[in-house]
C-alpha positions as CSV (number, residue, x, y, z in Angstrom):
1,X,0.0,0.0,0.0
2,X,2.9,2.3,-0.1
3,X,2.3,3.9,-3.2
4,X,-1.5,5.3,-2.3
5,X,-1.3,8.2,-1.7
6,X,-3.2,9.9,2.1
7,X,-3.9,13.2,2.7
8,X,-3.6,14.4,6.3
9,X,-4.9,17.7,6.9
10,X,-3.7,18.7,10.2
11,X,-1.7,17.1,12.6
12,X,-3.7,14.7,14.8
13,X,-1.1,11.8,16.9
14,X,2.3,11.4,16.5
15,X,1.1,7.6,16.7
16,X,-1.2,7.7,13.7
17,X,1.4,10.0,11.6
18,X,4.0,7.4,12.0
19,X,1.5,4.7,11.5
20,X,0.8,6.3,8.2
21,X,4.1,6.7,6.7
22,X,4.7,2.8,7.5
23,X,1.7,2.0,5.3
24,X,1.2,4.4,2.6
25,X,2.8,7.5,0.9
26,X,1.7,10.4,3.3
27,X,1.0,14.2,2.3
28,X,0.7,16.4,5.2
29,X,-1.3,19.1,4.4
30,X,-0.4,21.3,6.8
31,X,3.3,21.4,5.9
32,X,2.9,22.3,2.3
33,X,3.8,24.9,1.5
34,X,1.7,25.9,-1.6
35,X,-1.3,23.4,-0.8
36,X,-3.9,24.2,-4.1
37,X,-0.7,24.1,-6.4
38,X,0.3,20.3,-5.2
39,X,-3.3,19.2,-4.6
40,X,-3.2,20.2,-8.8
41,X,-0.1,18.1,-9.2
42,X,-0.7,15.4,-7.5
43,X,-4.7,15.1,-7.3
44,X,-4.4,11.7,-9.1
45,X,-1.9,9.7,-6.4
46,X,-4.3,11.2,-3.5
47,X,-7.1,8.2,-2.9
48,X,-7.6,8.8,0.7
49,X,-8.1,11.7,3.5
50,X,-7.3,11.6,7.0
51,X,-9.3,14.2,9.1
52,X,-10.3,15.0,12.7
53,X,-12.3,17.6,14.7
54,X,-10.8,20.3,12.8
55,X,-10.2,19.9,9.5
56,X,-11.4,17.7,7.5
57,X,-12.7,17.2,3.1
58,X,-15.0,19.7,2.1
59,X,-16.8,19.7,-1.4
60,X,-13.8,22.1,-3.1
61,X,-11.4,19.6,-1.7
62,X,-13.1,16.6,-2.8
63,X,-14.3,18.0,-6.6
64,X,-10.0,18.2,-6.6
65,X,-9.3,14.8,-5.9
66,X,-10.7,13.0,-8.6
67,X,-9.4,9.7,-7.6
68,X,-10.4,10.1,-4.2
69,X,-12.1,6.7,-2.5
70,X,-12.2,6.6,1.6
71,X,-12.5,9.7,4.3
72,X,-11.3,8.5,7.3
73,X,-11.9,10.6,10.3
74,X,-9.8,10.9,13.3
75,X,-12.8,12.0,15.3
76,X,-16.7,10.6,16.0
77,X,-18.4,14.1,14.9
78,X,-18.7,14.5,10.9
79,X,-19.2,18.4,10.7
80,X,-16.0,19.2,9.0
81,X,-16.8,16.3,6.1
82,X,-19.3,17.2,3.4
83,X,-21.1,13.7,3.1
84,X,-24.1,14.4,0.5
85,X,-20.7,15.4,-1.7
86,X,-19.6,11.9,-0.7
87,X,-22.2,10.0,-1.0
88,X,-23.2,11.6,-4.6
89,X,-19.5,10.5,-5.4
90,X,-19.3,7.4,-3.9
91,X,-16.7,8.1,-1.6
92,X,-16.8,6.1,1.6
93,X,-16.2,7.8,5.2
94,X,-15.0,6.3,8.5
95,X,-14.9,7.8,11.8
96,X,-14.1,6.6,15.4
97,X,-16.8,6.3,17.5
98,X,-17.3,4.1,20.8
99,X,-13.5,4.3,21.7
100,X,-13.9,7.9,22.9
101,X,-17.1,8.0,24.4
102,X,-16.1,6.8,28.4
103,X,-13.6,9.8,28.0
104,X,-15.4,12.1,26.9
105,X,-18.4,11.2,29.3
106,X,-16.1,11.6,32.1
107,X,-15.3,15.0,31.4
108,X,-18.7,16.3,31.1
109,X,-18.9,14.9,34.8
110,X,-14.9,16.6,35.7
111,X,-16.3,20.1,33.8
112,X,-20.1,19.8,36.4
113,X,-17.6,19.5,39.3
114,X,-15.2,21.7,38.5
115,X,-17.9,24.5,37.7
116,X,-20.2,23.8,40.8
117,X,-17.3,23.6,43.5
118,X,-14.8,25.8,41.8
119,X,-12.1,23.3,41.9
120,X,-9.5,25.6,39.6
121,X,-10.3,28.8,41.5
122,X,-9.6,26.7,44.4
123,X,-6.2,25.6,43.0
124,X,-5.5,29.4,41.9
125,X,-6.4,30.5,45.7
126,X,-3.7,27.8,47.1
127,X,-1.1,28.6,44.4
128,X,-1.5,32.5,45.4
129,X,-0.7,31.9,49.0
130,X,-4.6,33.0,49.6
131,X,-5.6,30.4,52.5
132,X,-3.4,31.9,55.1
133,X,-5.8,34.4,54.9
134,X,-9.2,32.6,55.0
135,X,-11.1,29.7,54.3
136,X,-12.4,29.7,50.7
137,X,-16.0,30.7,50.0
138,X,-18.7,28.5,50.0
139,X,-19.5,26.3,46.5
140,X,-22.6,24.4,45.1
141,X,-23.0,21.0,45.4
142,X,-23.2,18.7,42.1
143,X,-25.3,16.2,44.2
144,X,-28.9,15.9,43.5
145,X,-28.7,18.4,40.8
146,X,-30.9,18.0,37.6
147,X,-29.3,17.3,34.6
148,X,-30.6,17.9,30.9
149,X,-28.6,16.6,28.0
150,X,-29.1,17.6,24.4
151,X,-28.4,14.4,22.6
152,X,-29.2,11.2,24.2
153,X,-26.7,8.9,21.7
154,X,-23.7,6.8,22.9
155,X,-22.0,9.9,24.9
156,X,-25.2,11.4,25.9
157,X,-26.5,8.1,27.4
158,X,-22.5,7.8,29.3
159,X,-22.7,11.3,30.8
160,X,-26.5,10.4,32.5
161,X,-25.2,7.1,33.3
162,X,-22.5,8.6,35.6
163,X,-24.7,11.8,36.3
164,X,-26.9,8.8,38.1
165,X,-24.7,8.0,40.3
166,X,-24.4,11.0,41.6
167,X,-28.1,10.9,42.7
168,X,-29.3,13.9,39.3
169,X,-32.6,13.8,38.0
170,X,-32.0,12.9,34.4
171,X,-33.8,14.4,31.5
172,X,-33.3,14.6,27.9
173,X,-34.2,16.3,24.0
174,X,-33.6,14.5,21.0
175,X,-34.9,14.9,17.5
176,X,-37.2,12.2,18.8
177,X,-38.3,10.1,21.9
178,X,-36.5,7.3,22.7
179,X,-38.5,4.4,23.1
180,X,-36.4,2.4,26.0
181,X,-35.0,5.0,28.0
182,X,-36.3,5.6,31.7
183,X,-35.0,9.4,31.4
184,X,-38.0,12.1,31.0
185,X,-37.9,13.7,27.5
186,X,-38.9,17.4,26.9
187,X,-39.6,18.2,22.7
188,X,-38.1,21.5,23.0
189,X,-34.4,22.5,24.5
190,X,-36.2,25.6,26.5
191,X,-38.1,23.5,28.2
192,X,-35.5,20.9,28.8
193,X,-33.4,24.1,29.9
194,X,-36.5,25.1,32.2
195,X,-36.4,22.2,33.9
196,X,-32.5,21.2,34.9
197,X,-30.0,22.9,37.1
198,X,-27.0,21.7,34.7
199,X,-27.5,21.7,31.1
200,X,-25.2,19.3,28.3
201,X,-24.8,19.5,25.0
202,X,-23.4,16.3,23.5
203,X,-25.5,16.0,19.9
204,X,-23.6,16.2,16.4
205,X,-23.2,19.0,15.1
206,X,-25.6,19.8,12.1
207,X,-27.5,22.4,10.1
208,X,-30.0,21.6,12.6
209,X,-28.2,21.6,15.6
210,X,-26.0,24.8,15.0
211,X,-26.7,27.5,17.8
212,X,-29.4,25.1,19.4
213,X,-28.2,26.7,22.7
214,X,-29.3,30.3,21.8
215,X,-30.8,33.6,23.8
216,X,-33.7,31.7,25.1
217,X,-32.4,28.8,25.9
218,X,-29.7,30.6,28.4
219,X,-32.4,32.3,29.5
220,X,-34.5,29.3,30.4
221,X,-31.6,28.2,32.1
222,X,-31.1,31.5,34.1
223,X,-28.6,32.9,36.8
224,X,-28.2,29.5,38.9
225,X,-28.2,27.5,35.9
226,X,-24.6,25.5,34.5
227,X,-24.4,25.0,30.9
228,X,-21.8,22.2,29.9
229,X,-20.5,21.7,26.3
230,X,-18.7,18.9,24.9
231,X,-20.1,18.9,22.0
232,X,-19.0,21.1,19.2
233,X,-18.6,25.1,19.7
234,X,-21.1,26.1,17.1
235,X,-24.0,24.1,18.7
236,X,-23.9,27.4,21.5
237,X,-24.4,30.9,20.2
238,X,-21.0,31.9,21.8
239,X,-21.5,35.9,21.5
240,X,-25.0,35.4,23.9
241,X,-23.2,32.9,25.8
242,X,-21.1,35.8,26.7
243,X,-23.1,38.1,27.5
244,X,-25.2,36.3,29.5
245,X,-22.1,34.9,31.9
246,X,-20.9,38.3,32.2
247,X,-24.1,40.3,33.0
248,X,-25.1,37.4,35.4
249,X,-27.9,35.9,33.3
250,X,-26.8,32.3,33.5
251,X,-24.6,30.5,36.7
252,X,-21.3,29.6,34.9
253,X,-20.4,27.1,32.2
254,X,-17.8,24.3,31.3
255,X,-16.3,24.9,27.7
256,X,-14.3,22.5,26.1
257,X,-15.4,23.7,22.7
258,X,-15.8,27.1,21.0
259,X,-17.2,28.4,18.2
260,X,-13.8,29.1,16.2
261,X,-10.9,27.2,17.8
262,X,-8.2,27.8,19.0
263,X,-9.9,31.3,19.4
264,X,-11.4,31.8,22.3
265,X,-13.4,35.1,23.6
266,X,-11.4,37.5,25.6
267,X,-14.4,38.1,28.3
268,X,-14.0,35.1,29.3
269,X,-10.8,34.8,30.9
270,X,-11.6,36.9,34.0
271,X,-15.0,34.9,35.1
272,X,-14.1,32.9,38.1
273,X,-17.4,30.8,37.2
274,X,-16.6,29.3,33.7
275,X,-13.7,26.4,33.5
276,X,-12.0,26.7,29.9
277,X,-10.5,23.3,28.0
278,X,-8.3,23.1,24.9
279,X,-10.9,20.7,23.2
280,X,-9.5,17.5,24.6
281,X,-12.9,15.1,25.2
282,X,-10.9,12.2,24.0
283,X,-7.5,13.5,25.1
284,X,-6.2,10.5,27.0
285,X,-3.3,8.7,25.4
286,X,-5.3,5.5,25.5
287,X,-8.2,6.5,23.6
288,X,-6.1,8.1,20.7
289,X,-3.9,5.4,20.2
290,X,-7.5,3.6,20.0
291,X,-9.0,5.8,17.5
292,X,-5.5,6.1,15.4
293,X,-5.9,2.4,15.0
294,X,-9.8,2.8,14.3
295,X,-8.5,4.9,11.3
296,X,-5.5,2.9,10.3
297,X,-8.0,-0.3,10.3
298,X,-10.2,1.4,8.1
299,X,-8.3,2.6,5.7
300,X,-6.8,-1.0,5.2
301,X,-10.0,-2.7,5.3
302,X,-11.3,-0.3,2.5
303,X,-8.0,-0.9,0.1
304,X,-7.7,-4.7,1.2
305,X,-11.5,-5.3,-0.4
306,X,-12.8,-6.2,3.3
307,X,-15.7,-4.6,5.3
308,X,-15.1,-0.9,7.1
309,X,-15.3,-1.7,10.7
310,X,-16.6,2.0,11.5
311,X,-18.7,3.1,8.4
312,X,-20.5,6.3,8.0
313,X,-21.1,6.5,4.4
């Protein structure tokens, strides 16, 4: 397989770089220097793409890559593939879901805890030499609290697992009931905001689901109210996000996601009631060696002739 030719468009694990040089003849998008002008050149060697969260084949990249077969994403959400493009073309897509979801679960739980009891304000007050002066103020408890998620798939369903445990109501919306699910479903986000303490968004991102947390959901969710997103920064309308955390409309909020990455709003920065991540849901070193062999396997599968083990498209 060394002479089919991958395109990686940004860099994703060292593991799955080196991986892919082993096995095939690797362009790294990223590095070149005048990327349109050797996409031109060498559109007919190219028969694969390697994405992730934040880059990934769009419908200008894939009209130039006429020989283009298999998109394999180093990620579970498809937002940054165009898949009627595929699908019209017959190009297959991968992604890597399942191996990431206990991860990324567990850090919807860390960002709850870390909002409600103030755990890196905390850490900032000891670091400051702050105690000697008095205790630290008083925090919320993440007991008991209700919790509303906005997506009830495989991550959705692992946050209110764990959420359980800690004794939360747990409540949902999703395009549609689910069936065999013991969790109370509202049809609208407001009134799934209306009715929890501690709000998550873990649905795909889609036409549909863009800015699903707007205005009146915040609102709904008002000025004790936690909003929590793992998702994808586009599902929250960050500008009234902002506004509302700073004028005191909604409690605080757990981001590990923002609307244009690695860009993140200024206001922010000060507000000792919103914990800030670097996007890293499934940033355990287990889990991306997981998913960088969910994408190697795939892309073997697909030029061996065999079955996709993760196909999207």
């Amino acid at each position: 397989m060394e002479s089919i030719g991958v395109l990686m468009m940004c860099p994703a694990n060292p593991y799955l770089e080196e991986e892919l040089d082993k096995r095939f003849k690797l362009f790294r998008y990223w590095k070149l220097p005048q990327p349109q002008q050797f996409i031109k050149e060498n559109s007919n060697s190219i028969k694969a793409v390697v994405g992730n969260a934040f880059a990934g084949a769009d419908a200008d990249l894939i009209e130039s890559l006429p020989k283009l077969e298999i998109v394999s994403s180093f990620s579970v959400g498809l937002d940054k593939i165009d898949l009627n493009k595929c699908r019209e073309k017959g190009i297959r897509v991968t992604n890597t879901p399942d191996v990431l979801t206990e991860d990324v679960a567990d850090l919807a739980i860390g960002l709850m805890l870390a909002v409600l009891r103030r755990l890196c304000e905390c850490d900032r007050y000891v670091r400051k030499g702050l105690w000697k002066n008095g205790d630290f103020k008083l925090t919320t408890k993440f007991t008991g609290k209700s919790v509303g998620i906005i997506g009830l798939g495989r991550i959705g369903t692992a946050i209110a697992k764990r959420a359980e445990a800690f004794d939360c109501p747990i409540s949902y919306y999703s395009r549609s009931e689910k069936p065999d699910t013991k969790y109370k479903y509202y049809p609208s986000v407001v009134e799934l905001a209306s009715n929890c303490q501690v709000l998550v968004v873990a649905c795909p991102l889609t036409p549909e689901t863009r800015h699903i947390v707007n205005r009146k959901v915040i609102d709904a969710l008002g000025p004790k109210g936690v909003l929590i997103n793992i998702g994808r920064g586009p599902h929250v309308d960050e500008a009234e996000l902002v506004s509302a955390l700073v004028e005191g409309r909604l409690g605080g909020a757990g981001l590990d996601v923002f609307e244009k990455e690695p860009e993140v709003p200024e206001q922010l920065f000060d507000l000792e009631n919103v914990v800030l991540l670097p996007h890293v849901g499934s940033g355990t070193m287990e889990t991306r060696t997981d998913m960088a062999n969910l994408v190697l396997g795939n892309l073997e599968a697909h030029f061996l002739s065999k079955p996709l083990l993760t196909p999207v498209v």
